[in-house]
C-alpha positions as CSV (number, residue, x, y, z in Angstrom):
1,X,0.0,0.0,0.0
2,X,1.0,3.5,-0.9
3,X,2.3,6.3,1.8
4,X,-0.6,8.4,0.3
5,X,-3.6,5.4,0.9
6,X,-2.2,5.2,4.4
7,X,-2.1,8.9,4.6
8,X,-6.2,9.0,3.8
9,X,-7.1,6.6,5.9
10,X,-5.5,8.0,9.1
11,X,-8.1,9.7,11.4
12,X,-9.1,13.0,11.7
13,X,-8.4,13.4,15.5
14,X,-7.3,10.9,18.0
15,X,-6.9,12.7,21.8
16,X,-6.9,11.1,24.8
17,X,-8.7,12.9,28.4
18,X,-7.8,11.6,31.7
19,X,-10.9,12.2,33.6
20,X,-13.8,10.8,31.8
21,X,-16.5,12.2,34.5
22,X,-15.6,15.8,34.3
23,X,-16.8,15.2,30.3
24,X,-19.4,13.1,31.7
25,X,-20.9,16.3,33.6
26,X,-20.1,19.3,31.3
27,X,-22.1,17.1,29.0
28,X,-24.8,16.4,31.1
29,X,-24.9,20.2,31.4
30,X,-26.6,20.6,28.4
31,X,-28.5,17.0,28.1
32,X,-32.4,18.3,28.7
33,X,-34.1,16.3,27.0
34,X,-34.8,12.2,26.8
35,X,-33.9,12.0,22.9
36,X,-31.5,14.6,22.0
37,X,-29.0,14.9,19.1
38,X,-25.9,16.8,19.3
39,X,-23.6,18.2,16.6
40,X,-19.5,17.5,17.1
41,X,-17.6,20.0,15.3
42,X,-13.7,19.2,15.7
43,X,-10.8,21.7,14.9
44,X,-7.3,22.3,16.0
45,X,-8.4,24.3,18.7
46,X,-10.2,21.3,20.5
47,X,-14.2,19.9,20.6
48,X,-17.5,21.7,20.4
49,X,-20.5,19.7,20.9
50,X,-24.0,21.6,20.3
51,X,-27.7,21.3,20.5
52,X,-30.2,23.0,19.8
53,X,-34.5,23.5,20.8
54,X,-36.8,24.7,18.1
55,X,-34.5,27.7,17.4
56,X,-35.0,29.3,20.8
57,X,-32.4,27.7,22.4
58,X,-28.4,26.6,22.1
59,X,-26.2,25.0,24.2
60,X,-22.3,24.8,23.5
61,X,-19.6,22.7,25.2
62,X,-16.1,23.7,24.3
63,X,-13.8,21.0,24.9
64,X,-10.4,23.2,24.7
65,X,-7.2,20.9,23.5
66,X,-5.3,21.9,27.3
67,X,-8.3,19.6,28.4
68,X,-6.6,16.7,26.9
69,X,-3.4,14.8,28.0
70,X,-3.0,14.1,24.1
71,X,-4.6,16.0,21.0
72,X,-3.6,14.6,17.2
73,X,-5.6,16.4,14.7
74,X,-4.8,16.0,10.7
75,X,-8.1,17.1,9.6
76,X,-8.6,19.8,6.9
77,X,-11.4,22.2,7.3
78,X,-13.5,21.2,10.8
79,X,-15.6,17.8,10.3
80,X,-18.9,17.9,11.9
81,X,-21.3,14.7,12.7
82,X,-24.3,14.0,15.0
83,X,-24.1,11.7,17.5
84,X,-27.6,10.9,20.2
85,X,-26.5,13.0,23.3
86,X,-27.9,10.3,25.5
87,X,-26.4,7.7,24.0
88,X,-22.9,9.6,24.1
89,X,-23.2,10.0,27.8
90,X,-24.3,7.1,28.6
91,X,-21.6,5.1,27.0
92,X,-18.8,7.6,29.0
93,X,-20.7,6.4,31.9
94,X,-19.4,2.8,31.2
95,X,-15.7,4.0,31.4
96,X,-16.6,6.1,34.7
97,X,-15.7,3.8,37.8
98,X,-17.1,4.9,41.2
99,X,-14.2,6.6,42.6
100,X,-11.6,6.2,39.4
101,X,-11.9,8.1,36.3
102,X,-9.6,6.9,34.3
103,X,-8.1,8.1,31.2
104,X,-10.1,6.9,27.7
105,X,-8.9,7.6,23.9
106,X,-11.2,9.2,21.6
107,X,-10.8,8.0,17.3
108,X,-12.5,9.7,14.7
109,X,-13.9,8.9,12.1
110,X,-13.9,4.9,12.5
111,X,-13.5,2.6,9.6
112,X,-17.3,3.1,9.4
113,X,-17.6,6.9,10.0
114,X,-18.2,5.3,13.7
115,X,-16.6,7.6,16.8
116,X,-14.3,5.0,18.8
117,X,-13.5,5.0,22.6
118,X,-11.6,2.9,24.4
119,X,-9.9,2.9,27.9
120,X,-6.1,3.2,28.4
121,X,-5.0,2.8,31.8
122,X,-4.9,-1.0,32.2
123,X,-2.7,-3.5,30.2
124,X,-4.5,-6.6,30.5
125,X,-7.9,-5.3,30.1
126,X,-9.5,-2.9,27.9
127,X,-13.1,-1.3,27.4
128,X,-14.0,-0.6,24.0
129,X,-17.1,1.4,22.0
130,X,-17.9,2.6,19.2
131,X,-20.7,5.4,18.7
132,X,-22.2,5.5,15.4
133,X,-22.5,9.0,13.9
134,X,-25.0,10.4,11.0
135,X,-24.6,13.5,8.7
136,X,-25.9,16.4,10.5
137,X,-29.7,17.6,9.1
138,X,-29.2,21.3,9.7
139,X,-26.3,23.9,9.7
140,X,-26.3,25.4,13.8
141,X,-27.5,28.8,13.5
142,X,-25.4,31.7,14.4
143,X,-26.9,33.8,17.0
144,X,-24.2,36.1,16.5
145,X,-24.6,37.6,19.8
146,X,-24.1,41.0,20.0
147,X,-23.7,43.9,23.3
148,X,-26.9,45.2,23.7
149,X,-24.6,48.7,24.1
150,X,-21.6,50.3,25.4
151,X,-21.7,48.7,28.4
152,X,-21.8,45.4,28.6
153,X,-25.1,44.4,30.7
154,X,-24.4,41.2,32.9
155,X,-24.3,39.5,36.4
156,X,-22.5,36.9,37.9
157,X,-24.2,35.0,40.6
158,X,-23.5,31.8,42.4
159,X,-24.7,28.8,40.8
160,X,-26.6,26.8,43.1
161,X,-28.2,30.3,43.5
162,X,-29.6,30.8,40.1
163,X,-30.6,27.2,39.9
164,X,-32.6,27.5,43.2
165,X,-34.1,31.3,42.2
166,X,-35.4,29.5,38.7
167,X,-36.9,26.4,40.5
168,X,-38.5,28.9,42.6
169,X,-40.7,30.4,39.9
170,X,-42.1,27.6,37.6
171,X,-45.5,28.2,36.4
172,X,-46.9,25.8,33.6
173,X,-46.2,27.5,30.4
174,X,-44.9,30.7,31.8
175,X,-42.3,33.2,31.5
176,X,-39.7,35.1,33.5
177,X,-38.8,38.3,33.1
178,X,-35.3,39.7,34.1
179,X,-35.0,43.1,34.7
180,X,-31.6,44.6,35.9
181,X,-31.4,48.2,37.1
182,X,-28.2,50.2,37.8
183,X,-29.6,52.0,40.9
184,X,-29.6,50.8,43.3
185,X,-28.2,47.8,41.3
186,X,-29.5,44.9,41.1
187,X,-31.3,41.6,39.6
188,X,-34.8,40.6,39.8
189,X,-36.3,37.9,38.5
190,X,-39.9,37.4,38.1
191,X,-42.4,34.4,37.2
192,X,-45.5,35.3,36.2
193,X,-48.4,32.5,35.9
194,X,-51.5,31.9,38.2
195,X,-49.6,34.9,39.9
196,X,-46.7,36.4,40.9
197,X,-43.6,35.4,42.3
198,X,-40.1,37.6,42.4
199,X,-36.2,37.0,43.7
200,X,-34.6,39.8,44.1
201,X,-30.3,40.0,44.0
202,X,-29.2,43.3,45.4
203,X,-25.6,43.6,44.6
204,X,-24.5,45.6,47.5
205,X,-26.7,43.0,49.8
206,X,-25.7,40.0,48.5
207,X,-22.5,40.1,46.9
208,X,-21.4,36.8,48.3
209,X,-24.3,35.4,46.0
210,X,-24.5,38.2,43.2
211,X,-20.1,38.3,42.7
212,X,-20.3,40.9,39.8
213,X,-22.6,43.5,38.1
214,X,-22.5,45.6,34.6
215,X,-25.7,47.5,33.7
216,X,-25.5,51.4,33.1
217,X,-29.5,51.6,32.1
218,X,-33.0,49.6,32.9
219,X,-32.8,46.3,31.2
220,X,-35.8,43.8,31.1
221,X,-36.7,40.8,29.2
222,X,-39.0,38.0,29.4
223,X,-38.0,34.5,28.4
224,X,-39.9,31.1,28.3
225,X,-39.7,29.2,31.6
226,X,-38.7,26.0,29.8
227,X,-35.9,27.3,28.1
228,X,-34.6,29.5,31.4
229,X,-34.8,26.3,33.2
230,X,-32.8,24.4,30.6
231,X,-29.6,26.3,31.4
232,X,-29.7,25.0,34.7
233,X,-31.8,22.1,35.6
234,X,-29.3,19.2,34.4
235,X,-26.2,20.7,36.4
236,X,-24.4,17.6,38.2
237,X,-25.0,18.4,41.5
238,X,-20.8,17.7,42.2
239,X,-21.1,21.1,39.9
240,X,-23.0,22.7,41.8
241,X,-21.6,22.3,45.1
242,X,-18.4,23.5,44.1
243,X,-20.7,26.2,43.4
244,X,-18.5,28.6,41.0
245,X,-20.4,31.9,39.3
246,X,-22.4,31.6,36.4
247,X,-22.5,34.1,34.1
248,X,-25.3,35.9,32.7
249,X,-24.8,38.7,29.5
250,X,-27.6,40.0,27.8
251,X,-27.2,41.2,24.4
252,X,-28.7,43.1,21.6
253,X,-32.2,42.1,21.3
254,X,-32.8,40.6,25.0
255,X,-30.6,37.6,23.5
256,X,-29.3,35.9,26.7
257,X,-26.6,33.8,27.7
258,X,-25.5,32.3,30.3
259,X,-22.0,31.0,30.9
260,X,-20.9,28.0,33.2
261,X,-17.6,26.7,34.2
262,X,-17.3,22.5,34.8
263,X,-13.5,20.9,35.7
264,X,-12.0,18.7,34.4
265,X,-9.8,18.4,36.0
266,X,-8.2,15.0,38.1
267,X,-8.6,15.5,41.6
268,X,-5.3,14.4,42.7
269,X,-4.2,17.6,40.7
270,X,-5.6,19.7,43.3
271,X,-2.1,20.7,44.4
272,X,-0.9,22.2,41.8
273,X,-1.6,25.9,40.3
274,X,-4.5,27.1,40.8
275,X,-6.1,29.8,38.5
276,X,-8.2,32.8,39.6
277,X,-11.5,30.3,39.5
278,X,-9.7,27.9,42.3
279,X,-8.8,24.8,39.3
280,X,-5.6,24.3,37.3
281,X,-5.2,26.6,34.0
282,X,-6.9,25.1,31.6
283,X,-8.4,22.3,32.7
284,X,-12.2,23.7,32.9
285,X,-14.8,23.0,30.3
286,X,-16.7,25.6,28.9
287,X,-20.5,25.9,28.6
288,X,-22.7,28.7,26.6
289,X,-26.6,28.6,26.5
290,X,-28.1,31.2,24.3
291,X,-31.8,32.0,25.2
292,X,-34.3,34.3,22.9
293,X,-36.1,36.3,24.2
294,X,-40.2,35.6,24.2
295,X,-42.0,38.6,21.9
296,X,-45.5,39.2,21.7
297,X,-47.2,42.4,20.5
298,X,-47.0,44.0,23.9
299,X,-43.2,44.2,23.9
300,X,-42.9,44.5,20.5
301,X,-44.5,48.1,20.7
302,X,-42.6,48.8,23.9
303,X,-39.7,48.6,22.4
């Protein structure tokens, strides 16, 4: 056989992670549904893995290259295939032993356009899948998310805090309207339904909860309950009591997102460097969720 036919048949990306449960729950992260297709895009730069809701809703989970203990990539251009979310979780949940995470290799594409994983950290034994992928139905739209002004308008709160003020205010089939206000400044969130319920963050009150704040006029937007809750209703709870801030930005429009931080980091590593958000550089996962707003006549005019 040829250099060249050996040349096209070697894989796109072969990378190897050594702690398979903190993909596990920055992937969970976004999983809110049952059935639920993702999109894999791969590129030097490391993973993204995206899915989407009736075009109101986004989720992104970059997978930087510093994640990984190994990262091989010969692709040209970025490959993208669908994989079943559940199904891709579920099988990383096979390498995930109850106190050991060890380290699996990731192969793409397989002999069969499959995705391959198999675990590397024993000699005599060796766990082995393969994940079979499809052609992606739809491009993922852009939401090309834009500063709503000058000023950038967001909050950071604590994330077992905006997880708890969401499940707070479900009402079947409502909204919640977020309104932010520079004086005195702070966040309110309201449900509206059968009636009224509000949470209140006041920045100079609660800073221990409410970290940071950027708004310089009124802000408010309503967004559907179910899509709101989406962004943080599948965070692992090991997430959530480490309990970092979330970020929420909201952009030209009343376009929101919200920004969460998952490590991946090996806990035996806890001794070494630590960053500004208490983990080693680079070994945190990020997660996006993009929200649009909810529009009806009412706000249209108002606005």
């Amino acid at each position: 056989m040829s250099s060249s036919a050996v040349e096209t048949e070697s894989p796109d990306l072969v990378c190897e992670l050594d702690n398979v449960q903190g993909m596990v729950d920055a992937l969970t992260s976004v999983r809110w549904k049952r059935h639920q297709d993702a999109v894999l895009e791969l590129s030097e730069h490391g993973i993204v893995l995206i899915v989407e809701d009736t075009g109101c809703l986004q989720a992104k989970v970059y997978l930087q290259r510093e994640l990984f203990v190994r990262y091989e990539y010969s692709a040209h251009g970025r490959p993208r295939f669908g994989v079943s979310l559940g199904l891709f979780v579920d099988c990383l949940n096979t390498f995930c032993i109850p106190g050991h995470s060890g380290p699996i290799e990731f192969q793409y594409p397989g002999p069969d356009m499959q995705l391959l994983l198999k675990s590397t950290d024993s000699l005599s034994s060796c766990t082995y899948a393969e994940i079979r992928t499809r052609i992606p139905d739809t491009i993922s739209w852009d939401y090309n998310f834009e500063p709503a002004g000058s000023t950038p308008i967001s909050f950071t709160v604590k994330s077992s805090a905006l997880k708890e003020a969401i499940d707070d205010l479900e009402w079947p089939g409502s909204s919640i309207q977020i309104t932010l206000q520079p004086t005195p400044p702070s966040v309110t969130f309201k449900g509206e339904g059968h009636g009224d319920l509000q949470i209140d963050f006041m920045y100079y009150a609660n800073m221990d909860l409410l970290t940071a704040f950027n708004c310089d006029q009124v802000v408010s937007h309503r967004y559907k309950y179910k899509f709101l809750r989406a962004t943080t209703s599948n965070i692992p709870s090991s997430v959530i009591k480490d309990n970092r801030g979330s970020k929420l930005t909201i952009g030209r429009g009343g376009m929101l997102k919200v920004q969460h931080l998952v490590s991946v980091a090996k806990p035996s590593n806890s001794h070494q460097h630590i960053d500004s958000v208490g983990q080693p550089p680079s070994r945190i996962a990020y997660i996006e969720f993009f929200v649009k707003p909810q529009v009806d006549e009412e706000n249209a005019y108002d606005s």
